[in-house]
N, C-alpha and C positions, 0 to 999 in steps of 0.2 A: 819293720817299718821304722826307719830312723830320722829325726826333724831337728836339726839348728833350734838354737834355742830361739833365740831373732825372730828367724822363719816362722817359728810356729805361735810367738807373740803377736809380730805383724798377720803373719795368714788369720790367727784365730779373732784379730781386730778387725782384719777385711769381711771378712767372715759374720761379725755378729753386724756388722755395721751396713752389709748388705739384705742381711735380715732385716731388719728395721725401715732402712731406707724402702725396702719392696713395700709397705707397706702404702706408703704415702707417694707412689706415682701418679694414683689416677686423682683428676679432678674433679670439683663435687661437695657432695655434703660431707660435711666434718661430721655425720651425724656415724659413730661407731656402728649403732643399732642401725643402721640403714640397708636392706638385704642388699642392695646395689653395691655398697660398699661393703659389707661381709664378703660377697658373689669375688669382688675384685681382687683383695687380698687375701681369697684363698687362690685366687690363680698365682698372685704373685710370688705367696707360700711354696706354690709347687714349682715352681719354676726354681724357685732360690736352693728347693731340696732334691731338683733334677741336677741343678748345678755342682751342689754341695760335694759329692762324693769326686765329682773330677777337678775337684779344684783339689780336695783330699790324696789324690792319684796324683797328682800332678807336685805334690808339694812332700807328700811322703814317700815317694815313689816306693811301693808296696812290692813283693817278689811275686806276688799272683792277687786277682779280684778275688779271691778266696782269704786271703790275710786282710786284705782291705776289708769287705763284709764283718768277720769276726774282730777285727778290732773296733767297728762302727758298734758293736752288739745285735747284728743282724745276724742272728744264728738261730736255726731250726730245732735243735737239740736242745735237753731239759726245759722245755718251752714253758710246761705246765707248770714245773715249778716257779718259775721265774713270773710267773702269772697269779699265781695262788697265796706265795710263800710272804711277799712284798706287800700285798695287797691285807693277807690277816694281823701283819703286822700294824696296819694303818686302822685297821676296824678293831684292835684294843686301843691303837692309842685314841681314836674318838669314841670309845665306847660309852663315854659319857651323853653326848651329844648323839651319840645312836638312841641311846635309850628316853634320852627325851624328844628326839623327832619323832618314834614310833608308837611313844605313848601320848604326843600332841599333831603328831601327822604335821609338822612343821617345815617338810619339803615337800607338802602337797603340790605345791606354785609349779614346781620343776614339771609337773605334767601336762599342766597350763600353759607351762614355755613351752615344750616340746611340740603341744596340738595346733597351738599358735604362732609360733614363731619356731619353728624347727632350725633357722637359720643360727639364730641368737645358739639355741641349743649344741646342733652342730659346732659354732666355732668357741664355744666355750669347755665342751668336755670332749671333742675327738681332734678336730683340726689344730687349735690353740696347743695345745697339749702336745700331740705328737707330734707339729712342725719344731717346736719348740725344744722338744727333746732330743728330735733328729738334728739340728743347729747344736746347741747348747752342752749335750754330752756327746752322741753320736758321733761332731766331729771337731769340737773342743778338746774333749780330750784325749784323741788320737795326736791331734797337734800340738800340743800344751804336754806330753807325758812323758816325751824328753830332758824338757827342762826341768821339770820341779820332781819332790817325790811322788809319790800317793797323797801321805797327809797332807803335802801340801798341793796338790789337787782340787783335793777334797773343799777349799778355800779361796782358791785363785777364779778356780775356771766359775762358782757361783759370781764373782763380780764383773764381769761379761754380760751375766743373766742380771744381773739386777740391775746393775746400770743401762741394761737394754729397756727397761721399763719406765726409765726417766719421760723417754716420749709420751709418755701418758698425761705430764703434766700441759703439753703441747694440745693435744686433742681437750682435757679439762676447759683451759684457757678459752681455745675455742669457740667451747658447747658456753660460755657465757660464764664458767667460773672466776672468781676471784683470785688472783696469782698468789695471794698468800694464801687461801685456803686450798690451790691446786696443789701449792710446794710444800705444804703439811701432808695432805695424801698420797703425792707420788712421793715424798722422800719413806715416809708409812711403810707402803707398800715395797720400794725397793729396799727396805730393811727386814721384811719377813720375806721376798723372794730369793735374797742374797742365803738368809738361812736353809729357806725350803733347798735352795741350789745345792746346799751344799750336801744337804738330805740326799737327793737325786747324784750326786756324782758319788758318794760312797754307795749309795744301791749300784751305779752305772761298777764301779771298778769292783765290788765285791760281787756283782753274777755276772759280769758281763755280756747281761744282753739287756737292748732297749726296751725292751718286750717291760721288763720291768718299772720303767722310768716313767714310761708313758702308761701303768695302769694306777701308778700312784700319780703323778701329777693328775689325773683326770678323777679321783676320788678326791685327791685334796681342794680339788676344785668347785667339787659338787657339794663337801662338807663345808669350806671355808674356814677362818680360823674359830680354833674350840671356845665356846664362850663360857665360861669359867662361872661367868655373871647367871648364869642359868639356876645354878645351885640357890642361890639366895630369893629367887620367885618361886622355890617350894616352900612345901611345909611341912612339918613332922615326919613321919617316916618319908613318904613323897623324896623330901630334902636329904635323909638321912642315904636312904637307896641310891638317887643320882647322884651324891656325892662319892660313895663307896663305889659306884658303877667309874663315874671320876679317876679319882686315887689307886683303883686296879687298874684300870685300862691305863693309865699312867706308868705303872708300876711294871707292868707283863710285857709294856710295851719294850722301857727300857731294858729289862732282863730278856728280852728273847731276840732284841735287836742283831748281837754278835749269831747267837746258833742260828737264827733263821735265814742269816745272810750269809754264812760261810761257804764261801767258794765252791766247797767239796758239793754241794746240794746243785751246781750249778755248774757243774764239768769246767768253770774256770778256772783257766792258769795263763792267761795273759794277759793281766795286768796285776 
């Protein structure tokens, strides 16, 4: 699969920009939480991710839907690791935040959303997640992986994704926000999604399959960012334990980053 650098700048700008735009066709409540407007842009999601792979064919022109598939990371093979491997990496790095949810039941709420709004729930850790991933690495970096190296993949194609979140400061506005405290939150936010992105395209090129991308973005989503600030509402050991719990899951995480993700655990070798 070979892509113009041009080509695959412009395609992957069409591309994120049609993502976005799906969102905002129907008219209605700006109200995000509104299942009506959940209902709608997940149809618009599927559409844009029915489209997505033939605009991919069309642009890469691929020698068989089997090269296309496995460069998307749609592949059936070391599934489980790609599943497992990605995922324990992310349950040391919040190991902190694990151990004080389960000893204060702190994502109790999450069951509350589910029984009550399953919608909310829905497009927060399956939909959100996986359209996103399907756009964003799936077929950003098929498009994009001509022109630049890996490292520098690893960098580029996150600002696509995080500039794609600007809209949010759109829908804030809105819901009645204040434009300076919307453009403090979204710019917030598009500076740890830009990061996270960049998290998610080194998983996406070091296993090569989305299987992976979309089980961490939908854990990162569930934990949110680590809050550091937890450590200082203990006390004595309390403090001393969740900080330790901290500083390893910190510590295991960066060290196991490289052997957990090496290619070899994950039959990749195309990219």
């Amino acid at each position: 699969m070979k892509t113009g650098c041009l080509t695959g700048i412009v395609g992957g700008t069409v591309l994120s920009g049609l993502y976005v735009g799906s969102l905002y066709v129907w008219r209605g409540s700006w109200n995000r939480n509104d299942p009506r407007i959940i209902r709608r842009r997940f149809f618009s999601v599927l559409v844009i991710m029915t489209l997505a792979p033939v605009y991919l064919w069309v642009i890469c022109s691929p020698a068989n839907l089997l090269e296309l598939w496995t460069y998307m990371g749609l592949r059936g093979d070391h599934i489980a690791e790609a599943l497992v491997l990605p995922l324990l990496l992310l349950v040391l790095f919040y190991l902190g935040p694990l151990v004080v949810c389960f000893r204060y039941h702190t994502k109790d709420y999450l069951l509350n959303e589910c029984a009550h709004n399953g919608w909310i729930f829905a497009r927060n850790y399956i939909v959100s997640p996986f359209s996103e991933e399907f756009v964003y690495r799936a077929c950003l970096v098929p498009l994009l992986k001509d022109c630049f190296t890996m490292n520098q993949l690893i960098f580029v194609t996150p600002l696509f994704f995080g500039i794609s979140h600007l809209h949010h400061m759109y829908e804030l506005v809105q819901e009645g926000v204040p434009v300076l405290r919307a453009s403090i939150v979204t710019l917030f936010q598009m500076g740890y999604t830009c990061i996270f992105g960049a998290y998610c395209t080194f998983l996406f090129l070091r296993t090569g399959h989305l299987a992976s991308c979309f089980v961490s973005h939908a854990f990162c989503n569930l934990m949110g960012l680590p809050d550091v600030s937890l450590v200082l509402h203990q006390e004595g050991r309390m403090r001393v334990g969740i900080l330790s719990a901290f500083l390893c899951g910190f510590g295991l995480f960066f060290y196991l980053l490289g052997p957990l993700t090496d290619p070899a655990h994950y039959g990749n070798n195309f990219y």
